[in-house]
C-alpha positions as CSV (number, residue, x, y, z in Angstrom):
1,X,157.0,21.9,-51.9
2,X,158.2,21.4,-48.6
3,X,156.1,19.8,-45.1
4,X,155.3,22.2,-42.6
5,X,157.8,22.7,-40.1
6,X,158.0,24.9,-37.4
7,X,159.2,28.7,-38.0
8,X,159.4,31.6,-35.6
9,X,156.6,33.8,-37.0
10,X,154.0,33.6,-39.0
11,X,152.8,36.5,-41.2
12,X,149.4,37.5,-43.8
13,X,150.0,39.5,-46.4
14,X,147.8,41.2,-49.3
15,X,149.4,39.3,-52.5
16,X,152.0,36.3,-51.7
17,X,153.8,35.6,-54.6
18,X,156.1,32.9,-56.2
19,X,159.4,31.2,-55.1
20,X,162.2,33.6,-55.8
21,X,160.0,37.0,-55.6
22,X,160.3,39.3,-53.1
23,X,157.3,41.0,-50.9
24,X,157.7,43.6,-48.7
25,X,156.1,43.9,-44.9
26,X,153.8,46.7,-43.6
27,X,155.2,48.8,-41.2
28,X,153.6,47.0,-38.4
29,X,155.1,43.6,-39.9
30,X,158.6,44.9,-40.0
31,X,158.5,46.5,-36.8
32,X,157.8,43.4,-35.3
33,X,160.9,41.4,-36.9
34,X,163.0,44.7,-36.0
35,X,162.5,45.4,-32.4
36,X,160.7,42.8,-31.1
37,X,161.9,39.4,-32.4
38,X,164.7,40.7,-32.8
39,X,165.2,38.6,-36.9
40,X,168.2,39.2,-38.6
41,X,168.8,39.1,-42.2
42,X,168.5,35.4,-43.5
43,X,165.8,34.0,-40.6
44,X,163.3,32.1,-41.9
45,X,159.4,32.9,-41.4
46,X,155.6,31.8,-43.1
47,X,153.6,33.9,-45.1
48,X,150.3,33.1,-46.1
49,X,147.6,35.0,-47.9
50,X,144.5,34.0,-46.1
51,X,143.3,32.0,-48.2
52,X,145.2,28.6,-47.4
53,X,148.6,29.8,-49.8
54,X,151.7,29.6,-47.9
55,X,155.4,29.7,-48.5
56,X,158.6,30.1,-46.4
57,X,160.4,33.1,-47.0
58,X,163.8,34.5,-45.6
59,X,164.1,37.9,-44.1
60,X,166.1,40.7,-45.7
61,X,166.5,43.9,-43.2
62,X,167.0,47.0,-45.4
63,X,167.1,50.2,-42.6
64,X,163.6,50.5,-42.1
65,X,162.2,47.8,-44.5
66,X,161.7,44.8,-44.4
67,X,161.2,42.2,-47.1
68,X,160.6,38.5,-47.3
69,X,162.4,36.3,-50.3
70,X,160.0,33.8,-50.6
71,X,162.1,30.0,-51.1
72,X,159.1,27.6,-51.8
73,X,155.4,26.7,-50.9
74,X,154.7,24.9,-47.5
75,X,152.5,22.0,-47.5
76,X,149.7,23.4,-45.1
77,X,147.7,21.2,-42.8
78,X,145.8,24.0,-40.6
79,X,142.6,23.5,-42.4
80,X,140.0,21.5,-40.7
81,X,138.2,19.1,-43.0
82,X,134.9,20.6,-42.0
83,X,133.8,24.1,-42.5
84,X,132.6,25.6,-38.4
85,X,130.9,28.2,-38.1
86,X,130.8,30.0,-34.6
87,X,127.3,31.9,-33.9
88,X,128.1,33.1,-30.4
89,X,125.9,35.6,-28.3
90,X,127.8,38.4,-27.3
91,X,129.4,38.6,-23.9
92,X,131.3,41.2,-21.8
93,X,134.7,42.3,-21.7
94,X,137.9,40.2,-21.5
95,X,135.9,37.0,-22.4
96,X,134.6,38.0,-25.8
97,X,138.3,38.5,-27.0
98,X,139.2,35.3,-25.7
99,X,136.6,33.4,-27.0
100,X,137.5,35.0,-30.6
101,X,141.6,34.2,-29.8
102,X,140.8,30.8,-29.1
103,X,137.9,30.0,-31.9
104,X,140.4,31.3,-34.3
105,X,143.1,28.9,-33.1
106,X,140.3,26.1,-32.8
107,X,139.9,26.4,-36.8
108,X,136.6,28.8,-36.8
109,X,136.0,29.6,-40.5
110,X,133.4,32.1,-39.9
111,X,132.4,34.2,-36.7
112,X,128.8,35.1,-36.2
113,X,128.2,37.5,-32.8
114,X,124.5,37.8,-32.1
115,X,122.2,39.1,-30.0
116,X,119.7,37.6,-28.1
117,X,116.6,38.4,-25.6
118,X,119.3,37.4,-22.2
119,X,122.2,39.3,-23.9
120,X,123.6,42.2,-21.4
121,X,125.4,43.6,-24.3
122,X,123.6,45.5,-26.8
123,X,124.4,46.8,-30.2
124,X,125.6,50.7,-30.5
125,X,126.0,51.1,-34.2
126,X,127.6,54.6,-33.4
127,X,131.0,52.1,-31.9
128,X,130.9,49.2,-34.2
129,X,133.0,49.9,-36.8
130,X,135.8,50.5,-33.7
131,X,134.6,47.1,-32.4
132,X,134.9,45.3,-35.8
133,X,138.2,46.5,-36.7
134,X,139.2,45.4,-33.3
135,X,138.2,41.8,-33.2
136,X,139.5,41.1,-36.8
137,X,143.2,42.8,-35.3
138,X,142.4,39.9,-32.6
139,X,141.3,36.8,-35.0
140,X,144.7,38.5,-37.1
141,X,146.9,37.7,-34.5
142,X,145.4,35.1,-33.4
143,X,145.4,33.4,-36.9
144,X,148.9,34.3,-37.2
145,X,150.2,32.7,-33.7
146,X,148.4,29.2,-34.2
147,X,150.3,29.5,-38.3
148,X,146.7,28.8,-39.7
149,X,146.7,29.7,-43.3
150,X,143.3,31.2,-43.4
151,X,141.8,34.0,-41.9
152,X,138.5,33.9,-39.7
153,X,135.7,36.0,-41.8
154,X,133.9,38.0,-38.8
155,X,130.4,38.7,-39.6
156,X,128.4,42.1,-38.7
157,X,126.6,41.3,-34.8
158,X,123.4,40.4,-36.1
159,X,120.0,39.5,-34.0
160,X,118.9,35.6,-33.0
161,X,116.3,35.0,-35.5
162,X,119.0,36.2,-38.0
163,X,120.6,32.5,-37.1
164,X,118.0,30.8,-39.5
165,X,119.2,32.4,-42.5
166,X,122.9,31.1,-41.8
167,X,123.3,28.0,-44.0
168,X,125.4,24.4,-43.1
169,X,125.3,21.1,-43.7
170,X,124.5,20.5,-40.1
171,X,123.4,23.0,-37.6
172,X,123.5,23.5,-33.9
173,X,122.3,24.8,-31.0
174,X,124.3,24.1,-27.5
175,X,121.1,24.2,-24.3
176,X,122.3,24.4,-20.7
177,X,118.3,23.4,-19.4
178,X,118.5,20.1,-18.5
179,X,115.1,19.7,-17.7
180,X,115.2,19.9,-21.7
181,X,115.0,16.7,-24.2
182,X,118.2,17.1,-25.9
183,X,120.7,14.9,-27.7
184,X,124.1,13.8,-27.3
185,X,126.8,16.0,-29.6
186,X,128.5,12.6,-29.9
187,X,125.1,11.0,-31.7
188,X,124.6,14.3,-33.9
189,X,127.7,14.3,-35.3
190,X,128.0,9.9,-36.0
191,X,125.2,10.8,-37.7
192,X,126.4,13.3,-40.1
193,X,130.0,12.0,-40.7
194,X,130.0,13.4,-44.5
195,X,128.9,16.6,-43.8
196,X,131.3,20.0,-45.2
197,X,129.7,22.6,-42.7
198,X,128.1,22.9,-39.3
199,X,126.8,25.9,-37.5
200,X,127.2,25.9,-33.6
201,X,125.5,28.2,-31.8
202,X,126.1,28.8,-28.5
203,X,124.4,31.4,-26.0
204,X,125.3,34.7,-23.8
205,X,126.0,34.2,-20.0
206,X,122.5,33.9,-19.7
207,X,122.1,31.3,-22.0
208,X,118.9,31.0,-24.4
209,X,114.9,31.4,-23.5
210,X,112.8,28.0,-24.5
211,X,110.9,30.1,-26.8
212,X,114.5,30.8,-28.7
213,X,115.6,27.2,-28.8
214,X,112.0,26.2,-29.9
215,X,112.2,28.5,-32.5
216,X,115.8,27.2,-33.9
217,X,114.7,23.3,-33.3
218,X,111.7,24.1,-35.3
219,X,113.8,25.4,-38.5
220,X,115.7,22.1,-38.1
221,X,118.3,22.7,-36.0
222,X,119.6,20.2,-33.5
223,X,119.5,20.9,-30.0
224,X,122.8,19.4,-27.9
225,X,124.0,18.6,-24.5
226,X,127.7,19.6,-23.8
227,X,127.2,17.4,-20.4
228,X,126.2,16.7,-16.9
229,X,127.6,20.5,-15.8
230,X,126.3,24.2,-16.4
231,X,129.6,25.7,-18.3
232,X,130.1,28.9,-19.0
233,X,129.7,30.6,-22.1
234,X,133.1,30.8,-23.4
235,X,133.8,27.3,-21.9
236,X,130.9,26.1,-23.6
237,X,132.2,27.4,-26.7
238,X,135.5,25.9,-26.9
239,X,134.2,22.6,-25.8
240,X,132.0,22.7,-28.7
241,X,134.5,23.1,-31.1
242,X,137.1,21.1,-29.5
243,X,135.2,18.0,-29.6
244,X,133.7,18.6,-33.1
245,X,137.6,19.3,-34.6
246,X,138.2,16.0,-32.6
247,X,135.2,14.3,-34.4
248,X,135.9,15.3,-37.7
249,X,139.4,15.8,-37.6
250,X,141.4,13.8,-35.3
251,X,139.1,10.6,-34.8
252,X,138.5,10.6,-38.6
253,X,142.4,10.4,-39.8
254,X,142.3,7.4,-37.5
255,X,139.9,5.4,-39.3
C-alpha cells in the first residue's frame, strides 16, 4: 500500500478490483484520457469505488478502449472524521450547482435539498428525475476533481418539517436574525467533540421564518450564528462546513 500522492485524474468506477487486474473505462471515462488529457499508454491515474477503496492504476490505450492495470491500493485520507450532512434550501440557478461542487469537495457525505415557506424554487416532480441525474453528474465530477474516495449520496428535495426525521449526532440550524438568541458554532461544536455526525442546515436566499427555526430548536436542534454579517446562502453554506471540517478535522489532528 502506497501514501497518497498526487496523480492527474481521478476516476469511479462500478467494481475496482485487485492489484494486477485489469478494469475497463466507460466510454465517457476513456474519452476523457483520449481527447482531452491527452494520457498515453503507461500514465498513471486513481480509481476508487465510492466507497473509500482506491488504487493506482496505469493506462493502457487499445483503439477505442481504454483500461486501467491497477498496481496497488492508495492509502486514502479524503474522509473527514465526522459524518456532514448538508440540508440546504433550494436556491436558483448557477448557485445551486456551485454550492453542490463545492459541498462535495468540502467532504459532504450526504445532500439533503429542501423546501421551505421563503423558497422561490418549487418542486416540479414532472423535471426531477432530469434535475437529480444532473446534480449527482455534478457531485461526480466534483468528487472526482478534489480525488475524494467517496461519493456524495444526494437525497430526493424533500419539504422543511421533513428535516426532523434526518438523524445525527449533533444537529444544526444556521439563523441570519440577529435580533435572535443564538449560540456560537465555536461553543456547539467544543461541546460535542466526540460526536460521528452532524446535520447543518442552512436556508434559501430568504433565509428561515421564526416559526421554522422554533419548530427545529424545539426538536433539539441547535440554533447558530455564522457571525456579525448577513451572508449569503451559498456563502453561508461553505462557511459552515469549512469551519466544522476545521473543528473536527484540522484542529483535532493538532491536539
Amino acid at each position: 500500500m502506497i501514501n497518497a500522492v498526487v496523480f492527474m485524474q481521478q476516476y469511479f468506477v462500478k467494481e475496482l478490483g485487485n492489484p494486477n487486474e485489469q478494469v475497463l473505462l466507460d466510454n465517457e471515462q476513456a474519452h476523457h484520457i483520449r481527447r482531452v488529457l491527452r494520457m498515453k499508454t503507461g500514465d498513471i491515474i486513481r480509481l476508487a469505488d465510492g466507497t473509500g477503496r482506491v488504487m493506482s492504476a496505469s493506462v493502457e490505450i487499445e483503439k477505442d478502449a481504454v483500461y486501467a492495470n491497477i498496481i496497488e491500493e492508495v492509502i486514502d485520507t479524503s474522509i473527514t472524521k465526522v459524518k456532514m450532512i448538508l440540508a440546504q434550501g433550494m436556491i436558483k440557478g448557477e448557485k445551486w450547482d456551485y454550492v453542490l461542487q463545492k459541498s462535495a469537495e468540502l467532504g459532504v457525505q450526504e445532500f439533503v435539498p429542501f423546501v421551505s415557506s421563503r423558497c422561490v424554487v418549487r418542486l416540479k416532480d414532472e423535471k426531477m428525475d432530469k434535475k437529480l441525474s444532473r446534480w449527482n453528474k455534478i457531485l461526480l465530477e466534483a468528487s472526482e476533481q478534489c480525488k475524494r474516495s467517496t461519493l456524495v449520496s444526494l437525497a430526493n428535495p424533500c419539504i422543511f418539517s421533513d428535516l426532523k426525521k434526518i438523524n445525527a449526532d449533533l444537529r444544526i440550524i444556521a439563523y441570519e436574525d440577529a435580533d435572535q438568541i443564538s449560540e456560537k458554532l465555536c461553543d456547539v461544536l467544543a461541546s460535542h467533540k466526540e460526536i460521528k455526525s452532524i446535520l447543518l442546515v442552512v436556508g434559501c436566499e430568504g433565509g428561515f421564518s421564526k416559526e421554522e427555526v422554533e419548530e427545529l430548536v424545539a426538536d433539539g436542534f441547535h440554533r447558530v450564528s455564522l457571525g456579525g454579517r448577513i451572508l449569503r446562502a451559498e456563502t453561508a453554506a461553505l462557511s459552515l462546513l469549512s469551519n466544522v471540517e476545521f473543528f473536527y478535522d484540522m484542529e483535532g489532528d493538532r491536539k
